[in-house]
C-alpha positions in Angstrom: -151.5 -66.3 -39.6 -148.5 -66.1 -41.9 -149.3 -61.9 -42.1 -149.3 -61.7 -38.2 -146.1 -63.8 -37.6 -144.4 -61.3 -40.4 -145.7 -58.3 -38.7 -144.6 -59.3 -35.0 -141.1 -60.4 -36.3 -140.7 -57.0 -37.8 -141.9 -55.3 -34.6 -139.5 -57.7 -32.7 -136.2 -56.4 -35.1 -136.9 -53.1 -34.7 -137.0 -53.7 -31.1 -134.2 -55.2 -30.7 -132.1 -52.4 -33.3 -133.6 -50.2 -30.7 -132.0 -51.8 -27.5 -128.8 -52.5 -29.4 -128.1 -48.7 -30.2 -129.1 -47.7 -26.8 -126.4 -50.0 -25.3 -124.0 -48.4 -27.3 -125.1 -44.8 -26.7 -124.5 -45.8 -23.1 -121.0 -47.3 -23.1 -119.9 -44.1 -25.2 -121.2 -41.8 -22.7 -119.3 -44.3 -20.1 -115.8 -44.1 -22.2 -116.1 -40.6 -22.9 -116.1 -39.9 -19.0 -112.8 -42.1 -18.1 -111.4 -40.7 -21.3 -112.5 -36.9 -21.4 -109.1 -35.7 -23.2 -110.1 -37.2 -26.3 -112.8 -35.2 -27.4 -110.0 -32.1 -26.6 -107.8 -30.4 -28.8 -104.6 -30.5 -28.7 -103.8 -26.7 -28.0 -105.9 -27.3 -25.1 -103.8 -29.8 -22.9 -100.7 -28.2 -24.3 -101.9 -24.8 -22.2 -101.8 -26.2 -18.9 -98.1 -28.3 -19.6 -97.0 -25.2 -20.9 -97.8 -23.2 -17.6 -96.7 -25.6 -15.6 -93.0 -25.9 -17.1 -93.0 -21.9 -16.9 -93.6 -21.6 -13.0 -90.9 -24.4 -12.1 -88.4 -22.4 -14.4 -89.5 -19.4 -12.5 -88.7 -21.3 -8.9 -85.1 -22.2 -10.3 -84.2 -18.8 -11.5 -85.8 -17.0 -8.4 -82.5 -19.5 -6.8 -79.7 -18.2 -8.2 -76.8 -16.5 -6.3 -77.0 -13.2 -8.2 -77.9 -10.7 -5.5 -75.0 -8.4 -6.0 -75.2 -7.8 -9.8 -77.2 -5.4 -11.8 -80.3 -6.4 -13.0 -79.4 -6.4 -17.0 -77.3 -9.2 -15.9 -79.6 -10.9 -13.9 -82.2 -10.7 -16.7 -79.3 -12.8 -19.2 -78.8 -15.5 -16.7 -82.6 -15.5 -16.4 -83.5 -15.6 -20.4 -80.6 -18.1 -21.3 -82.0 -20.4 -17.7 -85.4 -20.8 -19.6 -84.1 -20.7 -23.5 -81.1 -23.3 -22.5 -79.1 -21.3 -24.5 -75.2 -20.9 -23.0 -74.3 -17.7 -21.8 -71.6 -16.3 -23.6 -68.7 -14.8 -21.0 -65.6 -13.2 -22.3 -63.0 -12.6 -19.9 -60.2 -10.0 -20.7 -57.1 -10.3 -18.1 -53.7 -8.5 -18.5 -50.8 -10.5 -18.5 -50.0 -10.2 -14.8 -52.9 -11.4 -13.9 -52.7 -14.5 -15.5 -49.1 -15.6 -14.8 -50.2 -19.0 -13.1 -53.3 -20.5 -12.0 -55.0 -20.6 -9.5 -56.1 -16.8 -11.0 -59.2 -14.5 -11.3 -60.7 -16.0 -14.5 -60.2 -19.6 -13.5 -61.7 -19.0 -10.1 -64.5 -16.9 -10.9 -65.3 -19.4 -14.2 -65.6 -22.3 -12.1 -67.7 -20.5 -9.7 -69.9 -19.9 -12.2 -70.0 -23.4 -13.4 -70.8 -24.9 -10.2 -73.3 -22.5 -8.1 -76.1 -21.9 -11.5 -77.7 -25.1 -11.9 -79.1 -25.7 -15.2 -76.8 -22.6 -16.7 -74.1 -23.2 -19.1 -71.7 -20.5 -18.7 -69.2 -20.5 -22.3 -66.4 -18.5 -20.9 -63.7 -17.5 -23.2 -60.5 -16.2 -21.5 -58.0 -13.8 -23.4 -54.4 -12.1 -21.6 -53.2 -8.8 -23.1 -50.3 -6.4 -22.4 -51.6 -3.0 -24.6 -52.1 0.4 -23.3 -55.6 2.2 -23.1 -54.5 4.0 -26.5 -54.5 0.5 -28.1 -57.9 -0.4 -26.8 -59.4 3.0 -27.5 -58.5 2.8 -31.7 -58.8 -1.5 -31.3 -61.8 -2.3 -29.1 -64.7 -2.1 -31.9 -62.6 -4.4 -34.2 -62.1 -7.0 -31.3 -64.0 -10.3 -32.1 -64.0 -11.5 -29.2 -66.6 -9.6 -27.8 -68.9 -9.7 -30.3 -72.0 -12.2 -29.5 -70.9 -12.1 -25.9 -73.5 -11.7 -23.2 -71.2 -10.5 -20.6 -68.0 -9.3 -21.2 -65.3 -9.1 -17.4 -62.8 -6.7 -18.5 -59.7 -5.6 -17.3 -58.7 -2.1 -17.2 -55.0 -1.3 -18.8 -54.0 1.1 -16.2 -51.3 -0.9 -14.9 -49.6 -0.2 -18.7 -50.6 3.1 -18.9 -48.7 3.8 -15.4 -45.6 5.8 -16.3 -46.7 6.5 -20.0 -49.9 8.3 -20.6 -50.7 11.3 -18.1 -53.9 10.6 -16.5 -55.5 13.1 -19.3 -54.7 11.2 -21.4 -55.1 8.2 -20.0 -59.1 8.8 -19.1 -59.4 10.3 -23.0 -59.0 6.8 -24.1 -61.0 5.2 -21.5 -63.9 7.8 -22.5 -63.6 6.2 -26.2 -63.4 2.7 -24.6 -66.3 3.3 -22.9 -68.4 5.0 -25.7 -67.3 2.1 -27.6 -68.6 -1.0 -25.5 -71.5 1.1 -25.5 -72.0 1.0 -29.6 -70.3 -2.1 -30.9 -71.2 -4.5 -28.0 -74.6 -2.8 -26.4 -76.2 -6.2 -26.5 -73.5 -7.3 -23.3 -73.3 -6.9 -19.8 -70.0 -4.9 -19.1 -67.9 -4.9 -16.0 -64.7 -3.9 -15.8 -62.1 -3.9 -13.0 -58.9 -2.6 -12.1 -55.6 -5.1 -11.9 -53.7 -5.4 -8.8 -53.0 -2.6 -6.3 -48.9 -1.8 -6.8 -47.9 -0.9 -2.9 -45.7 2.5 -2.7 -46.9 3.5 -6.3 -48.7 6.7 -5.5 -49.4 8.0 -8.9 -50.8 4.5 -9.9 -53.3 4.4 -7.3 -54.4 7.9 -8.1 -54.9 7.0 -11.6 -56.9 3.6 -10.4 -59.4 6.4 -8.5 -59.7 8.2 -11.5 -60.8 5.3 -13.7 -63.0 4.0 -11.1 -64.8 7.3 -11.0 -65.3 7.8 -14.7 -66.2 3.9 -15.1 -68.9 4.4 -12.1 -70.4 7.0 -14.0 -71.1 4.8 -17.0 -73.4 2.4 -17.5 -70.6 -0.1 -17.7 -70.6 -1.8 -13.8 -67.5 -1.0 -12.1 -65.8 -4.4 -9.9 -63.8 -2.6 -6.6 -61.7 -5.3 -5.4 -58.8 -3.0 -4.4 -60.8 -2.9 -0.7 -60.0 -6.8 0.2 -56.3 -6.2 -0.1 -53.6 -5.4 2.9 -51.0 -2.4 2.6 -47.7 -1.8 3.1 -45.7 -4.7 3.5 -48.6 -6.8 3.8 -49.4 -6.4 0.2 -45.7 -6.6 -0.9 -45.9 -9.8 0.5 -48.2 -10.9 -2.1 -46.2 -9.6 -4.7 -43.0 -11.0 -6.9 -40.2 -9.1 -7.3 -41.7 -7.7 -10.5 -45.0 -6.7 -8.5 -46.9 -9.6 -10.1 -49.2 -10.8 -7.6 -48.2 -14.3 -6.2 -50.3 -17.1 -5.9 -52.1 -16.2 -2.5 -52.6 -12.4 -4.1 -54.1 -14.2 -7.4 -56.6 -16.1 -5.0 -57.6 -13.2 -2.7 -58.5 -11.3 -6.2 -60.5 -14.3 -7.2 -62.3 -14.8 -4.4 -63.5 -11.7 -4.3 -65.1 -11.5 -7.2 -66.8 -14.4 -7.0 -68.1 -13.1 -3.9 -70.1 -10.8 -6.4 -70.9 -13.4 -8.9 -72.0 -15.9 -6.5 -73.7 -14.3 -3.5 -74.5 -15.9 -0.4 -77.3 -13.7 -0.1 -80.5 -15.2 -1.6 
């Protein structure tokens, strides 16, 4: 009797070991299926995040107001949107230009700040009164420009005017332009002429000449000259000196943040 009793209790344990361990096969199974990302690596549900964060980057940049300049540019403010690295910008103004504010750099640095959402724009602003011979032997050595993304130059001819013949004048802008090339090939380069002078014949055939070696480099020439009046129109919007007055240093502005900032999407 005792050796039957022994033998059903066995049975009975090793039924009920058997039961227990199915129960628990079965609420694994259930947990695994409200919880599958546990059982997947981490590299796995990073993929997916990854993607996602990459197409809504792509819908922001595809916003920005940048119709009107050239795609080496457009590729900068693209990189630096996704890095959330600052772009580097380096204005260079002659002295005339920047006689009072409002003025072409202030205008055009704002712009920027306030129409590329989720850029950061560092813009560095520097005046100068030297000729193009001083930028041709000076330019590579300027530190200013170096780590700069894009670079907004000014060209000199308003101090060349009445000193260098136009010879020489587009031998140094040659060298200039070689040089931006070289030193600084990792920037975008533009570079514009300063204010239109009205009755100053010579100067505005030396602007032309610039314009049409600049256009023929890879450096991206800014025409504003086509937004202001002539005659006495324009001397209205000039000082005595021919500095242009506060309405003149707005008109420049504004037009080139019509290029920077397009309203063309």
């Amino acid at each position: 009797m005792q050796k039957i009793l022994f033998i059903s209790s066995i049975v009975l344990t090793a039924v009920f070991l058997f039961l227990g361990y199915q129960a628990w096969q079965d609420k694994l199974a259930d947990a695994l299926k409200i919880q599958p990302g546990v059982v997947a690596s981490e590299d796995e549900e990073a993929e997916p995040a990854s993607e996602e964060v990459t197409e809504q980057t792509a819908e922001d940049t595809a916003s920005f107001p940048y119709a009107n300049l050239p795609e080496n540019a457009q590729s900068i403010i693209d990189e630096h949107a996704v890095s959330g690295e600052p772009v580097q910008v380096v204005f260079a103004a002659t002295e005339s230009a920047v006689i009072g504010e409002p003025n072409w750099t202030t205008l055009l640095e704002s712009a920027l700040s306030e129409n590329y959402a989720g850029v950061t724009f560092n813009v560095e602003t520097f005046s100068y009164n030297e000729t193009s011979e001083y930028w041709a032997d000076n330019l590579a050595a300027e530190e200013r420009f170096s780590g700069a993304d894009l670079i907004l130059f000014e060209a000199p001819t308003i101090y060349d005017n009445g000193l260098w013949s136009q010879e020489d004048q587009l031998f140094f802008l040659e060298q200039m332009l070689s040089t931006f090339s070289s030193e600084f090939s990792n920037a975008v380069v533009f570079m514009q002429p300063s204010h239109p002078i009205a009755n100053a014949s010579i100067y505005t055939e030396q602007v032309s000449a610039v314009k049409e070696v600049i256009e023929a480099s890879s450096v991206t020439y800014l025409d504003h000259w086509g937004q202001w009046p002539a005659g006495e129109e324009l001397n209205a919007l000039m000082t005595e000196d021919n500095d242009p007055t506060e309405e003149g240093r707005v008109l420049w502005g504004e037009e080139l943040v019509d290029i920077f900032v397009s309203s063309d999407q």
